[in-house]
Every structure is written in structure tokens, then in C-alpha cells.
PANU-388548 format. One record per residue (C-alpha): z, y, x; residue in one letter. Coordinates in steps of 0.1 Angstrom, whole numbers, plus 5000, padded with zeros to 4 digits. Last residue first. Example, Ala and Ser with C-alpha at 12.3 -4.5 7.8 and 13.67 -1.06 7.14 Angstrom:
<pts>
507149895137s;507849555123a;
</pts>
This chain:
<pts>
488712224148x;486312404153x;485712504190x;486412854202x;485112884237x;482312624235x;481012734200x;480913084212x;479012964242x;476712754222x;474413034217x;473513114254x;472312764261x;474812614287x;474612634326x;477212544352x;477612204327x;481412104329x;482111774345x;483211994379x;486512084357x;487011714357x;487111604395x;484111414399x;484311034413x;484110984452x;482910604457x;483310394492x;481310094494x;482309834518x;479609574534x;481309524562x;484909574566x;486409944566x;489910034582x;492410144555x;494410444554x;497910404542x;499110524577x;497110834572x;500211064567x;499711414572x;501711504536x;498511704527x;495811484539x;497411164525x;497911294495x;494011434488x;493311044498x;494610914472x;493210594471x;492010334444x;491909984454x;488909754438x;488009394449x;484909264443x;485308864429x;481308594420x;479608564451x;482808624477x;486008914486x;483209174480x;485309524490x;485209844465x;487310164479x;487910434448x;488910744458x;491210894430x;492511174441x;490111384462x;488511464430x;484611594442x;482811874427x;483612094460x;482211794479x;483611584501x;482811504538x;478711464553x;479211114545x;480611074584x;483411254574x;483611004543x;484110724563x;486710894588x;488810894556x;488410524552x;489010414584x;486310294612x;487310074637x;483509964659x;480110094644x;479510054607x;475910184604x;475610404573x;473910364537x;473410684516x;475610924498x;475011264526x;477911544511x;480411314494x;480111344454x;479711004447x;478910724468x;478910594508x;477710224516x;479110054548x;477409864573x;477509594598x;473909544614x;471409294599x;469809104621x;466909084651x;467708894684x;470708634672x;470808384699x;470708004696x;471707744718x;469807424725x;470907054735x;468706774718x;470506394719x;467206194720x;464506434702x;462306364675x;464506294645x;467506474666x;465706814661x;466706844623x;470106744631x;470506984662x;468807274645x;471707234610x;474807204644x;472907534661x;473207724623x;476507554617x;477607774650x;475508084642x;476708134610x;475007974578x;473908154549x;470408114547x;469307854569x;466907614554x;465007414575x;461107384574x;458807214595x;460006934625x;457807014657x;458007374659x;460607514633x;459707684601x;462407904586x;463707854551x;466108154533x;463508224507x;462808554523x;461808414557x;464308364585x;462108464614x;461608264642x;461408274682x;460307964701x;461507684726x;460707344718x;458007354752x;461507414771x;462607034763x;465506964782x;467707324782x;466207414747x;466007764734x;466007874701x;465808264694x;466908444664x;465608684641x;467008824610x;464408934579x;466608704554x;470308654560x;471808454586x;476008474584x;477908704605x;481508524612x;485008714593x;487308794611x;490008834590x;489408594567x;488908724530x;491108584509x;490008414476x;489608504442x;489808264413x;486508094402x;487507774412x;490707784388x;488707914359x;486507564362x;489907404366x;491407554332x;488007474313x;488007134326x;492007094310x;490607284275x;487407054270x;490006734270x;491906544297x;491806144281x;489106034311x;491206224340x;489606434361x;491206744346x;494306624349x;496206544317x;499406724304x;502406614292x;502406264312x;501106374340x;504506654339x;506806394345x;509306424322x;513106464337x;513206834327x;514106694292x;517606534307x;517706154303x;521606094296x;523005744323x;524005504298x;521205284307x;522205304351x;520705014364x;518904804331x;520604454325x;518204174329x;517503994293x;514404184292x;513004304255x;510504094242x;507104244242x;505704354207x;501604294202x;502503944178x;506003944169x;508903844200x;509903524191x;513503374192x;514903614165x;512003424142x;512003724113x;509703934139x;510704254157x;510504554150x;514004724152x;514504624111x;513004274112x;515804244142x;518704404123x;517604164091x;517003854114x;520603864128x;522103924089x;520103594084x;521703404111x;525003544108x;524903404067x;523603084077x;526103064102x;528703134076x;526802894053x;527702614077x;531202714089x;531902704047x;529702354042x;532302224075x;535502354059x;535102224024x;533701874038x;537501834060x;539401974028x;537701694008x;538401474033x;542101544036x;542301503993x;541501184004x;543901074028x;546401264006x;545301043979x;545700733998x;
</pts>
């Protein structure tokens, strides 16, 4: 009998120990989650915290290398609502960066140029205009289209629009009569600095020839060539042309595109003044120093 009940005692012992044991677990389990932020009740995730998934994650022990950031996420697009002053600043700077010019490039309408519109189904449409200074010209039946700007192919595609309002399916063509002829602008100490025609291949050095050549002021060194790549870039090369002339090799010399301008700086004894005042010659050949 007492070993029955000293059995029972033994039996209680054991279960209050396996019960404050998994007390004990229990609590330690709450600490570690309290402490990775997550609420004391282990089988609730805390209000704005989602539960980790119970699905095991392909490849966790895999090392994330830093080049494995996508770069949205260090950086916004501009066009994005969080991308600040700075990122709309970058892609205004990016539009203004200089283009190519195409290599053969179409004659756009300026104002003063002439064209003629002629209609094969509605002769009494046809007419002769005159792009007037604000870059509008007024067209029988529908008023005024603007046309600065526009070659001859968006210029027939802009008369076509305007035309279709009154006309089913208009077919014209357009011919340039009076424009602006290619030209090239001539500066500096070159003989004649002035405006010339551009008239077929024309190189840089044949430029100048036509000019009326260089001057005896003129630094045949530094030749500067300026080319308008669009509104808001020029581009600026600097030649040596005296180089080219004495080695006999022109293969560095450029052909001219519309609109060029070609500038012959002074060489620097020509900067002197031929005539000084008579009094500041001694001062002229020995300067204080």
C-alpha cells in the first residue's frame, strides 16, 4: 500500500514537471517571437505584420550578391509619383542632349518660300502661296494652315487634312517654286566674309577659296567649322588647315552641309595695332615690369 502510494506521488511529480516544462517552452517561444516582431499569441501574426508562409522558399540559403538589386528600386523613374525634382531634372537634361544629324537631311518650309498646289480632281483648288512670316499660309477654300517647318511630304499629308473637310479623298502634289537655297556663311579674316550659295560637294578648304582665300592676318591653324545639329546644340571642330596644305593631305577635309559657318580667327602678331601714338612706343618696346 505504501509503495502504491508513494507510485502516485511519483506519477503527480512527473505530470506538474512535463507541465511547467511546457509552460516554460511555451514562454521561451513567445520571447523569440515578441523579439522578431511578432505578437505574444505565437498563433497570431500582430496587427499590420503578415505571417510568415509555412511553404519552404526555393533556393533560401542561396547568398544575394549586391549587384542583384534592381535598379527601380534604387532609383525612381522620372514618371514615377515618389521620383523627386532631381530624377525630372535628369530627363529634362536628357532631351536636351545632342542628336545626329541625318545624312540627308529633307528641306523644311521657311518663311518667304513659295510652293504650288495643284489638284488632279478639283483644278479650281489650284493656287500658288506664300508661306508668310508667322509660318501660316492661307489656302483657298479652308483659311490658314500652319506650315513652318514641315518638308514637302508632311507638308502634302498637313494640305490633305485640311482639304478633306471639303473635299472627298483630295489628291494634290506640291512643288517648291520660290525657297531658300543651301548656303554656307564665311567669317573672319577670309578675303569676301559674306553669305554664299552652297552648290553641289563643297569642302572646307574649297569654302574659303570661294571667300576670296585667307588673309595675311589670318591663323591658318585653327579654323573653326560651326554646324547646327538642332534648336538648342551647334557643333564646333577646329581644323588645321595650314597642315593639311603643307603635308598635301586633304583627306581630313570635310564637305559642308547647309547652313555651315566657317570662321578664320587672327593669327597673333596680326592683333598688334599697325599704328600706335608716337609716345607709347617706348612704353611698347620696353614695358615695366
Amino acid at each position: 500500500m505504501t509503495n502504491r502510494i508513494i507510485m502516485m506521488k511519483r506519477k503527480s511529480v512527473a505530470q506538474s514537471l512535463l507541465v511547467a516544462l511546457a509552460g516554460l517552452g511555451l514562454g521561451f517561444a513567445q520571447l523569440g517571437l515578441a523579439q522578431m516582431g511578432f505578437a505574444q499569441d505565437a498563433t497570431k501574426p500582430a496587427a499590420g505584420v503578415t505571417a510568415p508562409s509555412a511553404e519552404p522558399v526555393a533556393n533560401s540559403a542561396a547568398p544575394v550578391s549586391a549587384s542583384s538589386t534592381p535598379v527601380s528600386s534604387l532609383s525612381p523613374s522620372a514618371g514615377s509619383p515618389s521620383a523627386g525634382p532631381s530624377a525630372a531634372a535628369t530627363a529634362d537634361r536628357g532631351s536636351k542632349t545632342p542628336e545626329f544629324q541625318q545624312r540627308y537631311p529633307r528641306y523644311k518650309i521657311e518663311a518667304g518660300d513659295q510652293f504650288d498646289v495643284a489638284f488632279d480632281l478639283a483644278p479650281e483648288f489650284n493656287q500658288t502661296v506664300t508661306v508668310q512670316p508667322d509660318g501660316y499660309v492661307t489656302l483657298r477654300g479652308v483659311g490658314d494652315v500652319h506650315v513652318q517647318g514641315q518638308t514637302v511630304p508632311e507638308l502634302t499629308q498637313s494640305l490633305r487634312t485640311a482639304y478633306s473637310k471639303i473635299l472627298n479623298d483630295p489628291i494634290m502634289s506640291i512643288s517648291l517654286k520660290d525657297f531658300e537655297k543651301p548656303y554656307f556663311i564665311a567669317d573672319g579674316q577670309v578675303g569676301k566674309p559674306g553669305k554664299y550659295e552652297l552648290r553641289g560637294d563643297m569642302t572646307l578648304t574649297e569654302a574659303i577659296a570661294v571667300a576670296g582665300g585667307f588673309q595675311d592676318s589670318a591663323k591658318h591653324s585653327q579654323v573653326l567649322l560651326f554646324r547646327k545639329l538642332n534648336d538648342q546644340w551647334t557643333e564646333a571642330k577646329l581644323f588645321n588647315i595650314k597642315q593639311m596644305e603643307k603635308q598635301g593631305n586633304l583627306k581630313e577635309d570635310p564637305f559642308l552641309h547647309p547652313g555651315d559657318m566657317l570662321f578664320v580667327p587672327k593669327n597673333t602678331f596680326s592683333k598688334f595695332k599697325q599704328f600706335i601714338p608716337t609716345g607709347n612706343v617706348g612704353t611698347f618696346m620696353n614695358p615695366v615690369h
